[in-house]
N, C-alpha and C positions, 0 to 999 in steps of 0.2 A: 504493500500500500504506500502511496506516494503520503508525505505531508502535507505540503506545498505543490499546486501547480497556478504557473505565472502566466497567464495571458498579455500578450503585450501583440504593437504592429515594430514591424521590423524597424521602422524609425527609429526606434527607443533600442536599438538592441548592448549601448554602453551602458546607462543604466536598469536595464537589464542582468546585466552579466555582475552589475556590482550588489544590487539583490539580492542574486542565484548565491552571491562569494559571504555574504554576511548571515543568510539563511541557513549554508550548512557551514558556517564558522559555527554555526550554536547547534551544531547535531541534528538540522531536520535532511531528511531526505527532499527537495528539490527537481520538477520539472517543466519543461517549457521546452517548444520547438525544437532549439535546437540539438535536446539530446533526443531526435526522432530517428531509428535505426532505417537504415534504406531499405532494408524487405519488408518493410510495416508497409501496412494502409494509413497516410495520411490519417482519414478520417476516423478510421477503429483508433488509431495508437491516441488518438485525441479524446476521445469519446471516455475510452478504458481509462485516460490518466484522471482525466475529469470526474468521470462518477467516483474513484477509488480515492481524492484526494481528502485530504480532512478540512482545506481552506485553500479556496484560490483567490492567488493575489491581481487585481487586474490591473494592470499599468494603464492609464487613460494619458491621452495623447491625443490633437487635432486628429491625426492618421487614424488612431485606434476606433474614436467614436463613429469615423465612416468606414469601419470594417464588421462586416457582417457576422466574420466569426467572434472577433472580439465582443462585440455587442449579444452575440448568442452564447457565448461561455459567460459572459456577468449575469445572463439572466437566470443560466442554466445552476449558478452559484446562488444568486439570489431568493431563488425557487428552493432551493437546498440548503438557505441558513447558513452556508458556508463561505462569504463574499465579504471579500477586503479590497478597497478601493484606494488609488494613489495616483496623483495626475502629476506627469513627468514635466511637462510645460505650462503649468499653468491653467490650463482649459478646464472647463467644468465638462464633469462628466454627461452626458446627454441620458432624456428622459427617459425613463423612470429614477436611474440611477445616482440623478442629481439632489433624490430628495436621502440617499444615505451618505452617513459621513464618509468624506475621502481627505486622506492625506494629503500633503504638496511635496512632492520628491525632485520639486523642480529646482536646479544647480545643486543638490546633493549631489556631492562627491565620496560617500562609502561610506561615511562617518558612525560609527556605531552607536557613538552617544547624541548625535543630532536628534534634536527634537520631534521633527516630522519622522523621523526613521524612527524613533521608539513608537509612535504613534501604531505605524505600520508593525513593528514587532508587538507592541501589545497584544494589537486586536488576530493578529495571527497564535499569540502563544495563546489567548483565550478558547479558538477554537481548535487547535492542536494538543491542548493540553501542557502544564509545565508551563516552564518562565522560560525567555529568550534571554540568554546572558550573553551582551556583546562585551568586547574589549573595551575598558572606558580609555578614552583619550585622554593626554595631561591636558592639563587647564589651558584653557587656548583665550583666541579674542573673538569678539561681537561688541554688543553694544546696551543699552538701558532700561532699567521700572522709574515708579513711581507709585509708592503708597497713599492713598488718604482716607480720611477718616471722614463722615457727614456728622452735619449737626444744623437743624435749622437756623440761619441768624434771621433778628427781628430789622425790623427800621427798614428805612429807605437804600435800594444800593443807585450809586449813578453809574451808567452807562457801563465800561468795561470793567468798572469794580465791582461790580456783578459778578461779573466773569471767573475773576480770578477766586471769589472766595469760592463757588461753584467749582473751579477747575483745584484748587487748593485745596481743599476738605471733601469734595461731593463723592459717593463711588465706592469709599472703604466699607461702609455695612453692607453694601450691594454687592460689592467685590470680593474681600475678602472671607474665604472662607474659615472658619473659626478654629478649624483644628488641624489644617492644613491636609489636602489631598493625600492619600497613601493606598496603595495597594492593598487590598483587601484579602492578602491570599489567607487567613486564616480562618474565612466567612463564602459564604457560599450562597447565590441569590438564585432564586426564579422568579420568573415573568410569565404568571396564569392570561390566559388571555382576557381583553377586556369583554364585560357582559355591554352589549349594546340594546339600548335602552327609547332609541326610536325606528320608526318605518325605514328610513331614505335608507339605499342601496349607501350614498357617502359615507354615512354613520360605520358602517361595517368594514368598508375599504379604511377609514382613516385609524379603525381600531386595530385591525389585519398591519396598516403603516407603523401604527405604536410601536404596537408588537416589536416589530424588526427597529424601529429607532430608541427602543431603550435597549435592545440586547447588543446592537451595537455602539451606542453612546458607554454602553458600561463597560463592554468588550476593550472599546479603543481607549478605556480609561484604567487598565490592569483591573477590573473585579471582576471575580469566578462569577460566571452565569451558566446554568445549566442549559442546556441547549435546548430550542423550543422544542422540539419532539418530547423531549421528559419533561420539560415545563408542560406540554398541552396534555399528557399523563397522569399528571398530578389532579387534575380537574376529575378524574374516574374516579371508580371507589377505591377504598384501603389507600388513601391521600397520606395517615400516618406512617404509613409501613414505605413507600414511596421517599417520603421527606427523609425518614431516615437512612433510605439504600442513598438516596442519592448523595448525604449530607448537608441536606438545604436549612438554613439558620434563618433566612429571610424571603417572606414571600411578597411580590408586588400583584398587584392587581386592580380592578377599578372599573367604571362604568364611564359610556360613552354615549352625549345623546348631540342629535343635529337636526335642528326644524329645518334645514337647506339657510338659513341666515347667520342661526351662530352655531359653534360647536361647544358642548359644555364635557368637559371630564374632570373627575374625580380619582386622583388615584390613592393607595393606602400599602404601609410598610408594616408588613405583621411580621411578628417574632413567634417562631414556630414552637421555641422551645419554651415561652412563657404564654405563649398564645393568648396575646395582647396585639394591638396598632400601635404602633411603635411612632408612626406620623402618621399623617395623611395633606396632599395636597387639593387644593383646588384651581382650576384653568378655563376660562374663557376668551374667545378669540373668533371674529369673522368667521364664517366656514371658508369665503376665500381664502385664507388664510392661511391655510390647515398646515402646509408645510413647514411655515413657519411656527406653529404653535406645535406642532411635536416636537421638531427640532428644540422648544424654548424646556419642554415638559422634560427633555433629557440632558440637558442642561441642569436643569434644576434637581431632579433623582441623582444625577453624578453628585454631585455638592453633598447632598444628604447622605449619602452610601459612602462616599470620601469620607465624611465625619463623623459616622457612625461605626466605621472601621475598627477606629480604635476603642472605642466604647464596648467594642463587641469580643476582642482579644480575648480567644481562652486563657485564664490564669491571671492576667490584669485588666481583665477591663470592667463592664459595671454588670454586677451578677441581679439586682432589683431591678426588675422592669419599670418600674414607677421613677425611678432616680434616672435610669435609660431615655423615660421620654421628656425627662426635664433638661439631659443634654440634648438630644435633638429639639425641644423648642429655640434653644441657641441656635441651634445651626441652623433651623429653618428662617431662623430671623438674618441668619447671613444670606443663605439662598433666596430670600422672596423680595421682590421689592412691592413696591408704591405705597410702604407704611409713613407714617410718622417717625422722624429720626430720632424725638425724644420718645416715645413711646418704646419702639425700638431698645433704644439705647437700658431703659428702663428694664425689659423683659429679658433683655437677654442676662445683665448682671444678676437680676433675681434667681435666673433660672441656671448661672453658673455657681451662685453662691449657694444655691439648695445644692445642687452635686456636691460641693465641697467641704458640704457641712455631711449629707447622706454620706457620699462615699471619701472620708479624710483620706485613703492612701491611693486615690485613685487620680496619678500624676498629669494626666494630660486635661483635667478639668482644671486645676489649680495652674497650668503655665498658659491655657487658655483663659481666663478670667484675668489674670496678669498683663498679657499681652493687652486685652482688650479694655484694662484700665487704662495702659500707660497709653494707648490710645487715644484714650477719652482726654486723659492729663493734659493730651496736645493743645486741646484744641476748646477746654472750657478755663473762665477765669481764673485769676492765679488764686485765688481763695477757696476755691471748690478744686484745685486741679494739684494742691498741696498733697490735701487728703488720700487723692486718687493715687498719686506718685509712689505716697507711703506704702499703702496697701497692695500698690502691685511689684515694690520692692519687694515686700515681705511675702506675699504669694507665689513671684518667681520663687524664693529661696528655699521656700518649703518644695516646690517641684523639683530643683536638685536635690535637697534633700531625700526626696523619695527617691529620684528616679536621675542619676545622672547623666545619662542621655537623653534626657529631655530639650529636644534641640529648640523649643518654644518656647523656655523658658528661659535662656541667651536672647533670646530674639527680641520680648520683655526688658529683660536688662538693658540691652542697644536702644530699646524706644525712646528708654528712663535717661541718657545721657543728652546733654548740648548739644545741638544741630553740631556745632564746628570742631567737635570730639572725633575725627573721624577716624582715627586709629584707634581710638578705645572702641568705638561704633565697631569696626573693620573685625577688632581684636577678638570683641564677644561674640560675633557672626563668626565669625573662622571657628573658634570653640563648639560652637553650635552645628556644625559641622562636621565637627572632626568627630561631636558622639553620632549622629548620625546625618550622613553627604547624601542620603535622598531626600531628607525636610526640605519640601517646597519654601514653608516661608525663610528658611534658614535662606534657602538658595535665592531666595529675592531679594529680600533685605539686603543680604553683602550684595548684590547688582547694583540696588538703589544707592547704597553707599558708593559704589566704585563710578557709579555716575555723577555723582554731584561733584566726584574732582577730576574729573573728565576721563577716566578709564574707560569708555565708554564701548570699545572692542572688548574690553574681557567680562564688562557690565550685564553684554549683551547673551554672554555665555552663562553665567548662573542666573539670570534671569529666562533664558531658554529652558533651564533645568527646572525651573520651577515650576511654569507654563505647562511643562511636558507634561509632566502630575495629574494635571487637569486641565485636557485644551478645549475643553467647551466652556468651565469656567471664566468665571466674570475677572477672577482677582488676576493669576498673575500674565495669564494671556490677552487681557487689556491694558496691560502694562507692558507688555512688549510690542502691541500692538503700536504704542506712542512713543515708546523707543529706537524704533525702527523708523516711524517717518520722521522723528526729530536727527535722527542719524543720519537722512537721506536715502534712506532704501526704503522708496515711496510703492514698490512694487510689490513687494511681501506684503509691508503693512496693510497695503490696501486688502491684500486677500484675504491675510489675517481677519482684517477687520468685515469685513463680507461675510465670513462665516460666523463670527461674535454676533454679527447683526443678525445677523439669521435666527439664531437661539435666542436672543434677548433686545427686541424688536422695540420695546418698551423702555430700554433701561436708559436712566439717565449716567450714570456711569461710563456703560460704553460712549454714551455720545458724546462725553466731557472729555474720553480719548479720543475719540476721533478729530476733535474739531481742534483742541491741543493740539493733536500730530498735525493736523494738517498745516497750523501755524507756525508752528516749529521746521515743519518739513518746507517752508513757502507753496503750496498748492492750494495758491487763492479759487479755483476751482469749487476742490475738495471742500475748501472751510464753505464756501457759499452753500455749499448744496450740505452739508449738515446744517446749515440755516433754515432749509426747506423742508427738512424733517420734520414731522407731526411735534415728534419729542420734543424736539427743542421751544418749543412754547409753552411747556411743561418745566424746561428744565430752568431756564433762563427770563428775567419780568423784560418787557418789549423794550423797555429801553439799553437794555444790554447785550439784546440782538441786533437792534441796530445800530450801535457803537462798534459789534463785532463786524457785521454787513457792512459797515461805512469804513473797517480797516482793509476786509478785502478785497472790496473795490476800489480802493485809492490802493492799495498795493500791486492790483494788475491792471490799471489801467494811467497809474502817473496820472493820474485829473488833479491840476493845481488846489482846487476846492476842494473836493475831496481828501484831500493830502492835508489840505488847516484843519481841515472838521477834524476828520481823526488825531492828527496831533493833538488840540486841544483834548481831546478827550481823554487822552494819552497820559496828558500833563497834572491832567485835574484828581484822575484814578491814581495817580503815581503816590499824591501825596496822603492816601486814605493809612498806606502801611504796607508793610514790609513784603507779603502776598500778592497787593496789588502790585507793587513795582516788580517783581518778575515779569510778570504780562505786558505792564507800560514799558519797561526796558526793549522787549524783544519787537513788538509793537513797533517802537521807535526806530531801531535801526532796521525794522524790515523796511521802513517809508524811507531810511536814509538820512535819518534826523540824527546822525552817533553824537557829534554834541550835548544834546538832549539825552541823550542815553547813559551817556558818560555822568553827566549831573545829577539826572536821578539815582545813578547807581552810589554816590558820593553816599547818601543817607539810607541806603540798602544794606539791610540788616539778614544773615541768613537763617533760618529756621528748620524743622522740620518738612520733611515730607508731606506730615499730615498737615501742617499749618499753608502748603501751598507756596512757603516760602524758600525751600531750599534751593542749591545753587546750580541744579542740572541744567537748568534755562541754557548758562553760561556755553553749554557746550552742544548746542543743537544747530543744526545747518543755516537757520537764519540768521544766528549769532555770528557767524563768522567774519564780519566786519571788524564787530566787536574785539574780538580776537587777534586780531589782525594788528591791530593798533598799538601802537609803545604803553599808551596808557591801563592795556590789560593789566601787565603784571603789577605794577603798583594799587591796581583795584585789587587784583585776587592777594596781593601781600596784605591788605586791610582786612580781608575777609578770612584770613587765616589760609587757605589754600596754598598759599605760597611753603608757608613752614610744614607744612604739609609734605608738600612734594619733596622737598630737601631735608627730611626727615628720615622718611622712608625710603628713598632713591628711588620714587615710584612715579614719573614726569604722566603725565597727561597727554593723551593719544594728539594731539595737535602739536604736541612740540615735536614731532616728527617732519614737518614741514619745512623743508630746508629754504623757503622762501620767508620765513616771517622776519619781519625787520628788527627781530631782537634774538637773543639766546637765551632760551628757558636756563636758569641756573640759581 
């Protein structure tokens, strides 16, 4: 029996062949074309490798999707539950098969530990069975995150200072998931099908869609799912004697109704072994829609499955069902948006501090509850944000204490330090790492850090890693999403952000990255047309969409009027505070105003991540004027960066530039 067979068009046949070489670097058996013997029949030796494989990979390709065979082996996969998807150029897969998740393997070079290639090894070791272990690569370069935190502010904002507190704080509860993404191999899910609950024929198609978009949203996110054949099994009798052949700890299922206007589901996470609901979700959405509202529904099940992971740990994790679902209201209030931010903010502490009072030795609620004070510390009064500091000092400590690989509770620590600490930042992130190098947020956090002093290649690399974790999530694959267009790799970004869109259609989060990137990246385009988004009139009061409309049109159009309006508007937001002047700085010299830029930066104070105010601005494609100019270094020596850099002998990805009219030194 084959493991793997790879369907591809001959176009694609180098990364092809680099596929074939990393598939059985990890011990699968591997087939495709060209190991076809010449006394075969074409079409039998095709046929037989196909039906006998456990998952076929399909390389999409322009070439591919107007190939007959290629297009009848994805369906022949898709029919069979066995179908992993990967587009070599770019191209979306064509219909049907654009409504499942596909990798991007486009300019992948072999990389084992690349992001989009773990993707593709995930969702293959799920239906193969076992883990794919590739060779990790030494720490290499890429480029940046960006963490934040929400919190409603009161009062009037003007114009782009709006913006900034929006792009400064908005995103972290939406984003952020609370326990950080991890592999589930110690837990075992099925997916019963959904009961459908009205007439239309759509109703049943979109529930039949579910089906296959949460098995593989959870697939391409490392969790065990039993395959839909013994999931649709389980619906017979002797369902307990089942759950236990198969080892299933968590069961999904839910109902589906669609008047042909909207589509309503419900779906619900029961624990087999306490036989309780553990969550339950609810989803409303157009029925035009539908595709994107599955896609969003598996998005959101990964999030809750990610952090219910550890919760579920034979030996340590939470043995009371009742303490079980007061950590999951946490994370469900990470995964769900259009709440109240105080509200929010509210439920989730309640509902960490009951775990940690139920379960005292149960480490990962105590360096989560930590984390997500020192969170909050950022970003409320210094009076109220005293207390919070303390409390998630002392709550990290207690999570080493239990458990010293608790890489979340480093992570905590790093919140708790001064924006311009960035080698203690750097120091407790590497710690956090070194007890365990697959913690997402470990791996974002040092990104975020390595960005604000323009590392911004190697930024881009544990920020990758974090991503990978979870790339339908909101947290750290929107944060790469803005680090890649702020870097100028406007082309990834973009797709990135396409499929983020796709899953989270609603979220203001994403959009606060996108229109970021776009400004950072200069694609006066891009930011216009996130203007045009439904969201954005949600996310943003009208006066600070059109501050932001009136930058990118005097940025791609040089219209002298256009150019005063926005500057003044530039000028006036600059001087609200430390937040908004990241936004007025880059604003400025995107118009060409560096004077102006240079001035406001004089009273530019750096802060936090979550505070909107930290100093990654400094090093994004539109800055580069900025940069450019004698007067940089004497800014970043004020802002500490400087001692920074000559500290550690760690120069910033721009002084590689044998053109700049100074010597980093």
């Amino acid at each position: 029996m084959t493991d793997v067979f790879i369907s591809h068009q001959r176009g694609s046949q180098a990364v092809t062949q680099r596929v074939a070489e990393q598939l059985r670097a990890a011990g699968l058996t591997v087939w495709f074309d060209e190991d076809l013997m010449p006394d075969r029949s074409f079409t039998d030796a095709i046929v037989e490798r196909l039906e006998s494989a456990k998952a076929v990979l399909v390389l999409w390709s322009e070439l591919a999707a107007r190939s007959d065979w290629v297009r009848a082996e994805a369906d022949f996969a898709r029919q069979h539950h066995k179908l992993v998807q990967a587009s070599v150029d770019g191209s979306i897969p064509p219909l049907p098969f654009n409504q499942i998740q596909c990798a991007s393997l486009k300019g992948w070079d072999g990389d084992g530990d690349d992001r989009d290639w773990k993707k593709v090894a995930a969702a293959v070791s799920g239906l193969v069975g076992g883990e794919l272990v590739t060779p990790a690569p030494a720490p290499a370069a890429p480029s940046r995150p960006t963490r934040r935190f929400s919190v409603r502010r009161g009062g009037a904002v003007l114009a782009l200072g709006a913006l900034v507190v929006a792009l400064g704080v908005a995103g972290w509860l939406l984003r952020d998931r609370l326990s950080g993404a991890r592999p589930a191999t110690a837990v075992r899910a099925a997916i019963l099908p959904f009961q459908v609950e009205s007439q239309a024929s759509s109703a049943r198609y979109f529930a039949d869609g579910l089906t296959d978009q949460l098995q593989n949203s959870l697939n391409n996110s490392q969790i065990q799912v039993v395959s839909r054949a013994d999931a649709d099994a389980l619906s017979s009798g002797d369902r307990d004697a089942k759950i236990k052949q198969l080892g299933v700890r968590l069961l999904f299922d839910g109902t589906v109704q669609d008047d042909g206007a909207t589509t309503d589901v419900a779906v619900h996470l029961d624990d087999t072994d306490n036989h309780v609901t553990l969550w339950s979700g609810h989803f409303t959405a157009p029925s035009a829609q539908a595709a994107s509202l599955r896609a969003h529904i598996g998005a959101v099940v990964v999030g809750v499955m990610s952090c219910s992971a550890r919760a579920l740990r034979p030996g340590d994790g939470l043995s009371d069902p009742q303490v079980l679902i007061q950590y999951l209201i946490a994370c469900d209030r990470f995964a769900q948006q259009g709440e109240d931010d105080q509200q929010m903010t509210n439920q989730m502490v309640s509902a960490l501090r009951e775990v940690t009072t139920q379960a005292p030795s149960f480490a990962p609620a105590h360096s989560a509850l930590a984390k997500f004070l020192a969170y909050t510390a950022a970003v409320v009064p210094p009076e109220t944000a005293a207390a919070f500091r303390t409390e998630a000092n002392a709550v990290a400590k207690r999570a080493l204490d239990l458990d010293p690989k608790d890489a979340d509770a480093y992570v905590a620590l790093e919140l708790l330090q001064p924006a311009a600490n960035w080698a203690a930042r750097e120091d407790l992130l590497r710690k956090g790492l070194a007890a365990d190098p697959d913690w997402s947020h470990a791996n974002g956090f040092l990104g975020q850090v390595l960005d604000e002093v323009g590392r911004v290649d190697e930024a881009l690399v544990y920020t990758r890693r974090a991503a990978a974790v979870d790339p339908l999530g909101e947290s750290w694959a929107g944060a790469e999403v803005e680090l890649l267009a702020g870097a100028g790799q406007s082309q990834e970004a973009a797709a990135d952000a396409s499929q983020l869109m796709n899953s989270w259609p609603n979220s203001k989060g994403d959009w606060f990255d996108r229109i970021l990137g776009n400004l950072r990246g200069e694609n006066w385009d891009g930011m216009l047309a996130n203007l045009a988004e439904p969201v954005a009139a949600s996310a943003l009061p009208p006066e600070a969409l059109d501050g932001l409309r009136t930058l990118a049109l005097a940025a791609k159009s040089r219209n002298p009027e256009l150019m005063a309006k926005a500057r003044t508007g530039l000028l006036a937001s600059a001087k609200v505070g430390p937040a908004y002047a990241t936004t007025s700085i880059t604003g400025l010299v995107a118009l060409g105003y560096l004077d102006d830029a240079f001035n406001v930066a004089q009273s530019y104070q750096p802060g936090l991540a979550l505070t909107g105010a930290n100093t990654e601005f400094l090093f994004t494609t539109v800055n580069a004027p900025l940069r450019r100019d004698p007067r940089f270094l004497p800014l970043a020596q004020r802002l500490g960066l400087l001692n920074y850099w000559r500290s550690t002998g760690k120069w910033p990805d721009f002084c590689r530039d044998p053109t700049l009219p100074y010597h980093c030194q």
